[in-house]
C-alpha angles and dihedrals in degrees: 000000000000118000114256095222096059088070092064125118128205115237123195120246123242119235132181086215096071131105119257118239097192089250127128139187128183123247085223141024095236094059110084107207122209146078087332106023106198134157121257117202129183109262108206098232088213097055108005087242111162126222128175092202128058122270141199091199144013108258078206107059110349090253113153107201124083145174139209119252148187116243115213105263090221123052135146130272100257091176140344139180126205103238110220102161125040136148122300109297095014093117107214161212088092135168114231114185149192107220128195102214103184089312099327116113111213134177118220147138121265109231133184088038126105112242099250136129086220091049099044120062138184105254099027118174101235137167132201116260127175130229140192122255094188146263139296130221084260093054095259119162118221114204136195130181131227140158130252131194113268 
């Protein structure tokens, strides 16, 4: 039997000291970088069900076609928690979020808000905003999405 650690890759470290290259690439698959970064998600074409991550089949309905579609950029605050314990090097306290964005639940972190319980409402107007995540030793930019208060 094989040893584990011989399946290992080396990945590179982000640092906020390296030089950008002017390259991006999304944290995640669902986030569209560019002039007007936005999410995408799969829209079953039976039901109209929405899914970030790819699917076989609809949980819905069973359907198994699906397009690609742009989710609204602004949406409300549905629920919300105050994080103030995460893994090692997470900083907290932290807001993590459900957002209705025209329909479409997302989670997400809110940004650019104090975490606070007097500063964060049910309800709350927000819009999607980008951040950087850092840097590689190529000058790749990593970066995430969250949502800030209108």
């Amino acid at each position: 039997m094989d040893d584990w650690r011989s399946s290992i890759t080396t990945v590179r470290v982000v640092t906020d000291t390296a030089t950008p290259t002017g390259a991006q690439v999304p944290l995640v698959d669902y986030l569209v970088l560019g002039a007007h970064p936005h999410l995408e998600a799969n829209r079953c074409m039976s039901c109209g069900a929405r899914f970030f991550d790819r699917r076989n089949a609809c949980a819905s309905c069973f359907g198994t076609e699906f397009e690609r579609v742009a989710i609204a950029t602004e949406g409300t605050v549905r629920a919300f928690t105050i994080v103030t314990f995460a893994a090692p090097g997470v900083p907290v306290p932290f807001v993590s979020a459900v957002i209705d964005c025209d329909g479409t639940s997302v989670r997400g972190n809110l940004v650019n808000v104090e975490p606070d319980p007097s500063k964060v409402t049910l309800h709350m107007p927000v819009r999607l905003t980008t951040y950087s995540m850092g840097i590689d030793d190529n000058g790749t930019e990593a970066v995430a999405f969250g949502f800030e208060p209108t």
